[in-house]
N, C-alpha and C positions, 0 to 999 in steps of 0.2 A: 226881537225879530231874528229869526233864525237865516243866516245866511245859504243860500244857494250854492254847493260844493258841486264843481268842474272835475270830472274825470276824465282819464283818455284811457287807453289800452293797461290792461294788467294793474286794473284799478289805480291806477298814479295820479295822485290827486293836484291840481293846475293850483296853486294857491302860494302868497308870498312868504318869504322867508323870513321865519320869527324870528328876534335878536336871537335867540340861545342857538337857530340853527347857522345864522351868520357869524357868532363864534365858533362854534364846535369847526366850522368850514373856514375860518380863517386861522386854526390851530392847525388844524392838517395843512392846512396851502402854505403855511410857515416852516412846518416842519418840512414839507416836500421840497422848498425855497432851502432848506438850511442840507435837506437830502443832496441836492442838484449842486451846491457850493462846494462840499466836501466832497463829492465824486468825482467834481474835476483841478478841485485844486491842494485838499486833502486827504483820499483815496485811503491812506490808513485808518484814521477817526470815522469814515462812513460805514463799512461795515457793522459797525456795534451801535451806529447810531441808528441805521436804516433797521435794526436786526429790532433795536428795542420800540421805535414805531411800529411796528409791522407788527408786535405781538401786541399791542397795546390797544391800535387798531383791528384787530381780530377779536381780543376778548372782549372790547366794548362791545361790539356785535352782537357776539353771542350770548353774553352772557346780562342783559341792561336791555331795558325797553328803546335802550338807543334806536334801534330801526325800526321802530314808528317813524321817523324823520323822510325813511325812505320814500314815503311814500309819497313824499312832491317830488314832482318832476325836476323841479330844477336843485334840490337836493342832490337827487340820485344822480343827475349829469354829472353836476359838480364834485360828486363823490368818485364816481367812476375816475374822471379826469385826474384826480388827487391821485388816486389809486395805481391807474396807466401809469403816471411821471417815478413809482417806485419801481415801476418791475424793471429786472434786468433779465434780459432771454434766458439766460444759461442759469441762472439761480433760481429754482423752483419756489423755494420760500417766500418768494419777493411777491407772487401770485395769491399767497395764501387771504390779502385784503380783499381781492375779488371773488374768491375763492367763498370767503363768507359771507362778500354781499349776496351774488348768486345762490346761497345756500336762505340768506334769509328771506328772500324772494319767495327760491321754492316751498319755504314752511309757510308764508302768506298765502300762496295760493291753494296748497293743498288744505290748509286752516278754512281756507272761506269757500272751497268746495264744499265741505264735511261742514260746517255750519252756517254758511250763508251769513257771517259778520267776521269784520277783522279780527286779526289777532293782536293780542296786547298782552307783549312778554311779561312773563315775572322777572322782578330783583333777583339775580343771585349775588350771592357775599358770603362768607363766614358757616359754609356750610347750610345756611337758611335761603327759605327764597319768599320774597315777602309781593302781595297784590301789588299792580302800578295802575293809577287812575290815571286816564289818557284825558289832557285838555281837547286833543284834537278830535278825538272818537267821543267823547263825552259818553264814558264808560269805563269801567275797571275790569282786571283780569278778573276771570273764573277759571274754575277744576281747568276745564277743557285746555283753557291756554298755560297753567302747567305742567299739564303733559308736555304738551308739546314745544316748549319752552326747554323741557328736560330735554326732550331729542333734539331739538337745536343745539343744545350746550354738547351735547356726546355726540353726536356727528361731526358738530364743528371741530371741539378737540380730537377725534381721529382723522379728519382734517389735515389741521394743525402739526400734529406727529407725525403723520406721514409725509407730510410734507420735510419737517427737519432730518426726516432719516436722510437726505439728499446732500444733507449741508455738509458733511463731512467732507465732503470731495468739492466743496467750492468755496471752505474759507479761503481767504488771500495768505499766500503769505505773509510772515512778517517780517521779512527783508521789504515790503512794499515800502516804502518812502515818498515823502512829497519836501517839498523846498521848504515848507513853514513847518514840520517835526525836527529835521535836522535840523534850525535854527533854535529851539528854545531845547 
């Protein structure tokens, strides 16, 4: 028996969250936890820590059928939410997580204008990009969705780049110090 799928606006589909999406979502919420600890009480270690989240969280995006996930509603809250707790006003890089979710947004919706069914990224890795079978779509990628898998991945990385051109002018110093570096 085929279950009855609940959507709301911008096709977001109302449905619970799989274990894999309750990890995936409590590795970010740990790591934004471990982000929020060292911003105010280790300020030198947060930088490179927030720097290599934030890339990490980007190319999952882009580049992994990872945002298929987006597409529950309480995924995407909860991602967004994760997302908000990194950015820091004056640091443009810090944006680049929303940056790509809103990018892979706009490649869902302009994918299901132009063909009337979701989109369901390819694997990239190792220079290869290999089909992904969607449990949730109960379907696998086709041509169509590596295209446009490809333009996600190169939009997102000029993105991305543009984004780091900014960082020069907002690493911290490193005179920055916190009480627990001068001790060990």
């Amino acid at each position: 028996m085929i279950k009855e799928r609940k959507f709301t606006i911008g096709k977001l589909e109302i449905r619970p969250l799989s274990n894999s999406d309750i990890l995936w979502l409590s590795l970010v919420a740990i790591s934004v936890i471990i982000h929020l600890f060292l911003k105010y009480y280790c300020p030198c270690k947060d930088f490179g820590f927030r720097f290599f989240i934030i890339w990490f969280i980007a190319f999952q995006t882009i580049s992994s059928p990872f945002g298929i996930r987006f597409r529950s509603v309480y995924f995407s809250c909860s991602w967004i939410v994760c997302c908000m707790l990194l950015i820091d006003l004056e640091i443009l890089y810090t944006y680049i997580p929303l940056f790509t979710f809103s990018l892979y947004h706009l490649t869902r919706f302009v994918y299901f204008e132009k063909y009337k069914r979701e989109f369901i990224p390819y694997w990239i890795g190792k220079g290869s990009m290999w089909r992904h079978t969607s449990k949730i779509e109960n379907a696998s990628s086709k041509l169509e969705d590596k295209t446009f898998t490809k333009r996600l991945l190169i939009i997102g990385i000029l993105i991305i780049l543009l984004s780091l051109f900014s960082i020069n002018k907002q690493i911290p110093p490193k005179e920055l110090s916190c009480g627990i570096c001068e001790k060990l």
